[in-house]
C-alpha positions, -999 to +999 in steps of 0.1 A: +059+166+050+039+185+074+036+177+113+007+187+135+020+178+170+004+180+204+023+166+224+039+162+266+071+182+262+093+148+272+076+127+243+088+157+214+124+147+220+108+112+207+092+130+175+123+152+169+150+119+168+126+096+150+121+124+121+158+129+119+149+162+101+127+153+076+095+170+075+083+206+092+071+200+127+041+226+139+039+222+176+002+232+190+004+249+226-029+238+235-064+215+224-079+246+210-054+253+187-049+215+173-088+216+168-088+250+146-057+236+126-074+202+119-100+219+108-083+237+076-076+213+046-036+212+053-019+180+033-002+172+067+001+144+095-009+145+129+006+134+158-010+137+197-014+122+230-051+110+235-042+112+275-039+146+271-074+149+252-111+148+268-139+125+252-150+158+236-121+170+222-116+134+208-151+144+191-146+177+180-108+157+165-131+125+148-154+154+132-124+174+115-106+142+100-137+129+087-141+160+068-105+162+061-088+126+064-052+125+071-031+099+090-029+101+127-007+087+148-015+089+187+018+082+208+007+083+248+020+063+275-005+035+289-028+050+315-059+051+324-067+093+313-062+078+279-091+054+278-119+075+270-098+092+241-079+061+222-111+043+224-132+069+209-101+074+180-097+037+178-132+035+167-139+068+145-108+073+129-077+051+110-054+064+140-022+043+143-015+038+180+020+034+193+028+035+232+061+049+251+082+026+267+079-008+242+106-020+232+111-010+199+098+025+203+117+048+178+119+021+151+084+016+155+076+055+158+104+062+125+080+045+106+047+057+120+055+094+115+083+088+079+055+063+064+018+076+072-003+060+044-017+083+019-054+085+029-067+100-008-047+069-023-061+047+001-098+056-004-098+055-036-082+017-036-106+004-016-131+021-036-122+004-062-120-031-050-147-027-026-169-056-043-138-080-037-135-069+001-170-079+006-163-112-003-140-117+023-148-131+059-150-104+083-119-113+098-098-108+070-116-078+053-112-061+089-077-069+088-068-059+054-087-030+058-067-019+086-033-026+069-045+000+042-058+025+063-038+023+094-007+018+075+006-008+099-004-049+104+012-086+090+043-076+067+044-112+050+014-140+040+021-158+071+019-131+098-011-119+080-028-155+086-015-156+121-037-122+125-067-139+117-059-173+130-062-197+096-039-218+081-022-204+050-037-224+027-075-213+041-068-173+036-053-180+001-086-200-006-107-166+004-089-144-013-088-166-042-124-168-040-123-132-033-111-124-068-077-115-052-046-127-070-024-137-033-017-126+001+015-115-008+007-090-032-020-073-007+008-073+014+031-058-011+001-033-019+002-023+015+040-015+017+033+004-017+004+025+001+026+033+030+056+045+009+038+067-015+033+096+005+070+095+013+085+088-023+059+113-034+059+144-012+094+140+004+127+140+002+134+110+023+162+082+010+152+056-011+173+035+006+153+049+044+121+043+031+133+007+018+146+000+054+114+009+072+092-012+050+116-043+055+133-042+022+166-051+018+177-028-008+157-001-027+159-024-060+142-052-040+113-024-031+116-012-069+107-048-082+074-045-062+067-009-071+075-019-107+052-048-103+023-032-086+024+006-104+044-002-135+072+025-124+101+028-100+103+046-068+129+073-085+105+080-118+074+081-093+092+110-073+101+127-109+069+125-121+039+118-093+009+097-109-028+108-102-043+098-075-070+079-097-044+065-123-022+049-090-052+037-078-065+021-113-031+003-115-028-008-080-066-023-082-059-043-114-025-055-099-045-067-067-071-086-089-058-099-119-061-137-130-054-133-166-013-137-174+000-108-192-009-110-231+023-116-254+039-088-265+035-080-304+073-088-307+071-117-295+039-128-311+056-116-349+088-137-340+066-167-336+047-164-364+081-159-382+093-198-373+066-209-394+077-228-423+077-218-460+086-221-492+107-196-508+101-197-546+130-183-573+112-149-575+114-142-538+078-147-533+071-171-505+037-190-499+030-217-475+037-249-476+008-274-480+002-312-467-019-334-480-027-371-457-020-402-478-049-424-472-046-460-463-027-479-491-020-454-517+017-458-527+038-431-523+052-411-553+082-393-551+082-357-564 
């Protein structure tokens, strides 16, 4: 993967170790030149400091990535020549925001800048299950929204109802209602989101990418892939799906009440306990019953 960095000298050492040589870093001298390179339609990521921005070159930065979407993540220390910038990013554009000096910092940044979710994948999932998002309360759909698109939120049912401050039980009844199968498997959608770009158009480990998302091994994050997009994490690497094919999958996944039909296998071996006759030429014909009304003695053949 490709890195469009704009950065305080002192935070690239940050970028540098968090990458651990995986992707190309392109570091921009100055605004002008991240605004003329956000404006070509680069398959890349970008990373800046929104203190180091002015509210119009925040503008000039919103108007490039709505014409050509990619993930942002803006890394800046907390001060006040930032506000004008992250707010005007916060609202305009699926930037994930990550500030220097918490405590968890390079985990935190690892997967920010190794896991940026694919934003052609993510459009077209939530075009597809738009009409199920509206349903939602505007709590939720903001909030599920934002675990798509920011590529960061609640990595389990109960820190996503903790988000929006419900029980359990009342965000499973929404999304229920919703048409959505469980919180869990938006959550697991999520993860899938975030990985893609990486399984897809990298070279990190399985077992890295596994890590970041909170997997304990890369079989545990197969079973999900397998579940979600009906492949595995090394075959999806081998062999990329469509954009529009992922997203088909991924949307039926998310909505699905029906349980899976019976395979024809299956379905033949049942209808092969039924019971028979077997005649002396080897044909075979069914065996029929008849009642015996009330009172009629029995004759034995």
């Amino acid at each position: 993967m490709r890195y469009i960095v704009f950065l305080a000298p002192q935070a690239m050492g940050c970028v540098y170790s968090a990458l651990e040589g995986y992707g190309a870093v392109d570091s921009m001298p100055d605004v002008q030149r991240l605004i003329a390179a956000l404006a070509l339609p680069h398959d890349d990521c970008v990373v800046l400091d929104p203190a180091l921005l002015t509210a119009d070159n925040a503008q000039a930065i919103v108007a490039n990535l709505a014409q050509f979407p990619r993930p942002v993540v803006a890394f800046s220390s907390v001060s006040t020549a930032a506000l004008d910038s992250i707010v005007i990013l916060a609202q305009r554009t699926p930037a994930r925001f990550l500030f220097r000096g918490i405590a968890n910092e390079r985990s935190a940044l690892a997967r920010a800048l190794l896991l940026p979710p694919d934003a052609e994948l993510c459009a077209a999932l939530l075009s597809r299950i738009d009409a199920h998002m509206e349903l939602l309360p505007p709590a939720i759909r903001e909030r599920v929204l934002s675990m798509f698109r920011v590529g960061d939120g609640p990595h389990s049912p109960d820190a996503l109802s903790a988000a929006v401050s419900l029980t359990r039980r009342s965000v499973d009844r929404h999304l229920a209602d919703a048409g959505f199968v469980s919180a869990r498997r938006l959550v697991e959608a999520a993860h899938l989101t975030s990985a893609y770009r990486a399984i897809t158009r990298s070279h990190i480990p399985f077992h890295a990418i596994a890590s970041l998302l909170g997997y304990k091994t890369p079989r545990t994050m197969d079973a999900q892939f397998t579940l979600l997009l009906d492949t595995t994490s090394g075959k999806l690497r081998a062999r990329p799906l469509h954009v529009a094919e992922a997203a088909d999958v991924l949307a039926l996944r998310l909505t699905e009440r029906k349980p899976h039909q019976k395979s024809g296998a299956s379905h033949a071996a049942a209808e092969d306990m039924k019971p028979s006759l077997t005649l002396i030429n080897g044909r075979s014909r069914p065996r029929h019953v008849r009642l015996r009304t009330s009172g009629e003695p029995v004759s034995k053949p």
